[in-house]
Biotite code that builds the C-alpha atoms (Angstrom):
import biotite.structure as struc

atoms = struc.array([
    struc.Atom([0.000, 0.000, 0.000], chain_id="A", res_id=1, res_name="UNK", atom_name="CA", element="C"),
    struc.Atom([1.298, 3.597, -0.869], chain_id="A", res_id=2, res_name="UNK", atom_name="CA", element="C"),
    struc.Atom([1.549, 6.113, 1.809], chain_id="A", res_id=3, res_name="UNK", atom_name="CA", element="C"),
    struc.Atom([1.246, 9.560, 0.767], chain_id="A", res_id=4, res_name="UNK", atom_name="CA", element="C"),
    struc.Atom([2.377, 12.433, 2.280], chain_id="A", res_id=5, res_name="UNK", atom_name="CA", element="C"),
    struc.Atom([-0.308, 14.938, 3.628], chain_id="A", res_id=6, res_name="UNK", atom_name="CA", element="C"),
    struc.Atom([-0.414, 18.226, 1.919], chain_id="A", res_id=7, res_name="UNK", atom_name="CA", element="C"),
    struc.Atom([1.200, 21.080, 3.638], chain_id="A", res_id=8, res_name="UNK", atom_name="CA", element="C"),
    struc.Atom([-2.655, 22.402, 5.388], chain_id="A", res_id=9, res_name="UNK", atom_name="CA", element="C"),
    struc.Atom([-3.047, 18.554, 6.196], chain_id="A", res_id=10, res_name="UNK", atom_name="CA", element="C"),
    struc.Atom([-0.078, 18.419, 7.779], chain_id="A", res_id=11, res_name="UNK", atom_name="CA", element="C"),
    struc.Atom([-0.782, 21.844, 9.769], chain_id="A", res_id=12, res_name="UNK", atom_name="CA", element="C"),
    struc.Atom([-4.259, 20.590, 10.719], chain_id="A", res_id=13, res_name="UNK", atom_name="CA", element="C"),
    struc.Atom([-2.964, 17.587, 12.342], chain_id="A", res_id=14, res_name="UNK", atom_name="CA", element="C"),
    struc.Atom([-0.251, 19.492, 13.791], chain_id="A", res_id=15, res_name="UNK", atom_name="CA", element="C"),
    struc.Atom([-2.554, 22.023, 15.658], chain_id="A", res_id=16, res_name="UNK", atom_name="CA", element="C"),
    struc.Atom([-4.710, 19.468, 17.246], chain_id="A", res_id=17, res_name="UNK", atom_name="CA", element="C"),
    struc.Atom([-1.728, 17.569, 18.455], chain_id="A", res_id=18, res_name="UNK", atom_name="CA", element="C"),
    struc.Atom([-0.680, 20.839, 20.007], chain_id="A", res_id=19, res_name="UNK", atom_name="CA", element="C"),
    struc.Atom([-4.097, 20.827, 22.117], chain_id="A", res_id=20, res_name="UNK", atom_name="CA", element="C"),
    struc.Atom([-3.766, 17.735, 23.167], chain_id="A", res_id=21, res_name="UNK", atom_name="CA", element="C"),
    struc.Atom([-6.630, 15.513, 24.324], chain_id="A", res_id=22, res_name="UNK", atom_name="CA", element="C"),
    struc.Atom([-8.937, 18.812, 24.457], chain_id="A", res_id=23, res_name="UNK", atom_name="CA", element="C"),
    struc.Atom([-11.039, 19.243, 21.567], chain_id="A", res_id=24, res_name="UNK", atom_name="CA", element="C"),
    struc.Atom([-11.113, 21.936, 19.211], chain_id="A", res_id=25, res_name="UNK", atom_name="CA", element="C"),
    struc.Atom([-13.393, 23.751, 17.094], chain_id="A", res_id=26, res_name="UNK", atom_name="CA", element="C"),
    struc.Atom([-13.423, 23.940, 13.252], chain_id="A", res_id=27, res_name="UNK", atom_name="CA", element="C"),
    struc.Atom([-13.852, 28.088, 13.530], chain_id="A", res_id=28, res_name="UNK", atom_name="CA", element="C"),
    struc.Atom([-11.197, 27.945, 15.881], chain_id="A", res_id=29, res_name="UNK", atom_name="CA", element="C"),
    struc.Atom([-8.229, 25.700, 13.342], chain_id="A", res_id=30, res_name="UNK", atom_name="CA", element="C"),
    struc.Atom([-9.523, 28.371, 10.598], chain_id="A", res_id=31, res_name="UNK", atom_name="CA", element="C"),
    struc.Atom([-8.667, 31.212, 12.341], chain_id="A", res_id=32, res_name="UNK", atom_name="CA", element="C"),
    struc.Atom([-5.311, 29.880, 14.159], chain_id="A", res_id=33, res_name="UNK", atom_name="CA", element="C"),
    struc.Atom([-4.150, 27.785, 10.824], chain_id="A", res_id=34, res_name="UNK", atom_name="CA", element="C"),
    struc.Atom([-5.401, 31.090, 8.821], chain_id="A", res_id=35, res_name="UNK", atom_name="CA", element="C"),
    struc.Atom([-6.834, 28.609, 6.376], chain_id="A", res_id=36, res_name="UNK", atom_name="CA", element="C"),
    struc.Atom([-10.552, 28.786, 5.174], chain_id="A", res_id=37, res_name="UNK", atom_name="CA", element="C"),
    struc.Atom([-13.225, 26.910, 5.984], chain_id="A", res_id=38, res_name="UNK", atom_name="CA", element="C"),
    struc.Atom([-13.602, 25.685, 2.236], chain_id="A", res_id=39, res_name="UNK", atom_name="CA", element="C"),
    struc.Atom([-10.228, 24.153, 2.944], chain_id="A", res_id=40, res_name="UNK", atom_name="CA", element="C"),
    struc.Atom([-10.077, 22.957, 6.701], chain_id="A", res_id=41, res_name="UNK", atom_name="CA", element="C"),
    struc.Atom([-13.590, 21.368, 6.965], chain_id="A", res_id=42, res_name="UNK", atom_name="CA", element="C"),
    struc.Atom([-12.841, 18.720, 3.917], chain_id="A", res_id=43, res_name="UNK", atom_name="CA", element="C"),
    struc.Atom([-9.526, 18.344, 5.960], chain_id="A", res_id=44, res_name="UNK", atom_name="CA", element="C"),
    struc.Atom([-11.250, 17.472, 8.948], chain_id="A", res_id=45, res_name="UNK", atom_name="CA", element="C"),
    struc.Atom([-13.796, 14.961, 7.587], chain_id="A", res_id=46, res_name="UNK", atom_name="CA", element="C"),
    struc.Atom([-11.217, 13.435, 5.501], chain_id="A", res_id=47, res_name="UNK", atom_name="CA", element="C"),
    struc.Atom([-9.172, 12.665, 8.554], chain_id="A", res_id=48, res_name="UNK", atom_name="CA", element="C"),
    struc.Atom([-12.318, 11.229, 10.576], chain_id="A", res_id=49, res_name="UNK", atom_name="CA", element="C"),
    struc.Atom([-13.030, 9.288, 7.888], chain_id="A", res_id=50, res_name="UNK", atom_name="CA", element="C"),
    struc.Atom([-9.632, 7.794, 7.890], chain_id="A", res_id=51, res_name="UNK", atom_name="CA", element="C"),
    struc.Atom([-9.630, 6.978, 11.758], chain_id="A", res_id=52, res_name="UNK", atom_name="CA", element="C"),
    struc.Atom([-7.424, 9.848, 12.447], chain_id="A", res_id=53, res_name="UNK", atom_name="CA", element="C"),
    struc.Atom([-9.790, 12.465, 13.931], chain_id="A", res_id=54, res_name="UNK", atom_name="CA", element="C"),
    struc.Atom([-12.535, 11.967, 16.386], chain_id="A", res_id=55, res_name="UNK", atom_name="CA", element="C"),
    struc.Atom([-15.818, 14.380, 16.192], chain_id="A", res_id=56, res_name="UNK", atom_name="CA", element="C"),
    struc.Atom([-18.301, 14.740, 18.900], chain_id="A", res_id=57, res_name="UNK", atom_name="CA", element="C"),
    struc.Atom([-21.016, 17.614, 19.042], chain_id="A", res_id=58, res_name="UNK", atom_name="CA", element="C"),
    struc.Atom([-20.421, 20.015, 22.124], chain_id="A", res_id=59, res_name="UNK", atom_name="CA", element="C"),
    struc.Atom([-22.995, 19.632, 24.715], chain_id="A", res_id=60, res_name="UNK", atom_name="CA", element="C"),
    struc.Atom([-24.766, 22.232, 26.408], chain_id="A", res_id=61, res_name="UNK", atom_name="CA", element="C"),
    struc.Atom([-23.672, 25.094, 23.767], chain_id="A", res_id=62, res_name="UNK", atom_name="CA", element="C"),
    struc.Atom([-24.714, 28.834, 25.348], chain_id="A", res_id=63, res_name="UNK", atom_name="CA", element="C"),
    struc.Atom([-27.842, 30.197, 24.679], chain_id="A", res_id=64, res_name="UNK", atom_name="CA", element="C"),
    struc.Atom([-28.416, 31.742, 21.434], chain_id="A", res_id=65, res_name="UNK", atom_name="CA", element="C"),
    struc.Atom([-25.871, 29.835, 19.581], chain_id="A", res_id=66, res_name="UNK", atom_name="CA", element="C"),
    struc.Atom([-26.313, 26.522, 17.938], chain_id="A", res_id=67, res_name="UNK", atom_name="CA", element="C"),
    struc.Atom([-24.137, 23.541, 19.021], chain_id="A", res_id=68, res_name="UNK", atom_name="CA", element="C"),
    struc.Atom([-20.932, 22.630, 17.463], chain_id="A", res_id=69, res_name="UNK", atom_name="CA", element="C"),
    struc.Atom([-18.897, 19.994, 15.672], chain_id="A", res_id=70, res_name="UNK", atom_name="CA", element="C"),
    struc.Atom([-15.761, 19.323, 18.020], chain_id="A", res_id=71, res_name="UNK", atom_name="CA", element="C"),
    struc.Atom([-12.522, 17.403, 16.916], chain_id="A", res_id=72, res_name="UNK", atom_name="CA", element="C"),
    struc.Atom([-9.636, 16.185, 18.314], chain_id="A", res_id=73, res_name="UNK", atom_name="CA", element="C"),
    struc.Atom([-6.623, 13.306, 16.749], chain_id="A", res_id=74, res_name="UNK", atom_name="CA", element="C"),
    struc.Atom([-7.151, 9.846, 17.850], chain_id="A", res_id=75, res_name="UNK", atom_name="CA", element="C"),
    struc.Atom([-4.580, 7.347, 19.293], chain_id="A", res_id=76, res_name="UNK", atom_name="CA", element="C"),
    struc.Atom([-3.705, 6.757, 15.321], chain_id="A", res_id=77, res_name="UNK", atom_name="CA", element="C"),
    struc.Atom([-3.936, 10.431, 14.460], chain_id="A", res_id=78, res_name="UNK", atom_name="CA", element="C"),
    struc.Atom([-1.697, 11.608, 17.619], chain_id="A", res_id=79, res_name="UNK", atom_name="CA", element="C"),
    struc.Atom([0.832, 8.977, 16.258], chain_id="A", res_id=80, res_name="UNK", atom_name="CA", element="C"),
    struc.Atom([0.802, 10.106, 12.729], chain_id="A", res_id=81, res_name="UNK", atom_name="CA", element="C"),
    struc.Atom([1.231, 14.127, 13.765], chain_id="A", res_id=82, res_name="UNK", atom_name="CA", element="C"),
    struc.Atom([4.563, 12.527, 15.867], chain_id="A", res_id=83, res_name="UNK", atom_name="CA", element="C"),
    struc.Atom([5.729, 10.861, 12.656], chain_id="A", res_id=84, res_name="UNK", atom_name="CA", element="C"),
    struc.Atom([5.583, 13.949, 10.686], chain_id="A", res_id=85, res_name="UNK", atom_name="CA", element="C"),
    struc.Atom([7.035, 16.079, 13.377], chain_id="A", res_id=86, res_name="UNK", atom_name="CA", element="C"),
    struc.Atom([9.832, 13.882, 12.830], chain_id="A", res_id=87, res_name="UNK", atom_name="CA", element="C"),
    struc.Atom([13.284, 14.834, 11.231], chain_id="A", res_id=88, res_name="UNK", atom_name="CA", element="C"),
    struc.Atom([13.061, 12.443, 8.298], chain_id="A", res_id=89, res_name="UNK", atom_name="CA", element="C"),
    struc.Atom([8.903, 12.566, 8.203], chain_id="A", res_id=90, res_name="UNK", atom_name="CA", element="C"),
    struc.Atom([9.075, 10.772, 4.384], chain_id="A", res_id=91, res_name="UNK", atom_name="CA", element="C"),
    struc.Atom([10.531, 7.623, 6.583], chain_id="A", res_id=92, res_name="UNK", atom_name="CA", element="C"),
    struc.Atom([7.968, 8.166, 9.336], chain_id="A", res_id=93, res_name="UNK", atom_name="CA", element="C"),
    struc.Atom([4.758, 9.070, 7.510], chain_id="A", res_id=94, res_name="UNK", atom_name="CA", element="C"),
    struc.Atom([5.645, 4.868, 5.604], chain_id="A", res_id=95, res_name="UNK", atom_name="CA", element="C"),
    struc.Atom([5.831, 3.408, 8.943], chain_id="A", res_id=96, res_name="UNK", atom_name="CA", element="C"),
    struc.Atom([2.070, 4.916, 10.068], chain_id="A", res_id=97, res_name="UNK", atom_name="CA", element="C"),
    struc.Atom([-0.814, 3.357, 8.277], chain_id="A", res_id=98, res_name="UNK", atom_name="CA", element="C"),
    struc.Atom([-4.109, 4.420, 10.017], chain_id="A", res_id=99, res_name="UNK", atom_name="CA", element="C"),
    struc.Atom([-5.704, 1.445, 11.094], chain_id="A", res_id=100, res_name="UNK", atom_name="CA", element="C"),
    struc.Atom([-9.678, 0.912, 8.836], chain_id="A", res_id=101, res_name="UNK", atom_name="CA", element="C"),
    struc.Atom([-12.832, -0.203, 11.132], chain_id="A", res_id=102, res_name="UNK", atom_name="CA", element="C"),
])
């Protein structure tokens, strides 16, 4: 199997959430920190849930007067994959991570 290397706002997507952690984080949030727009990081995100990488949950008890929102943050495979491309050499690294498929 071929392992590609994520484009450069990929890359920066995945390296933003590993910077928050285990919290979540809000779409409108990456757009404004990753100064990316939404045209660009929303695809990014479902992409990346779709592979496994990111987890989504809806936020729960939003304030009043505002609708609630999508939240994501990397999984165990994702968190592992934003390591491997923080590496020195990430070509090498990104072939030894291959998202696991449910």
């Amino acid at each position: 199997m071929r392992v590609r290397r994520p484009s450069p706002q990929t890359a920066a997507v995945l390296s933003t959430l590993a910077a928050a952690g285990a919290g979540w984080s809000h779409g409108y949030d990456l757009c404004r920190v990753l100064g990316l727009k939404a045209g660009t990081v929303y695809p990014i995100l479902i992409r990346l849930a779709e592979r496994g990488l990111v987890e989504t949950s809806w936020e729960t008890g939003p304030p009043r007067g505002r609708p609630a929102r999508h939240r994501y943050r990397l999984s165990p495979d994702g968190a592992e994959l934003a390591r491997a491309l923080a590496e020195p050499s990430p070509a090498r690294a990104v072939a030894r991570v291959v998202p696991r498929t449910t």
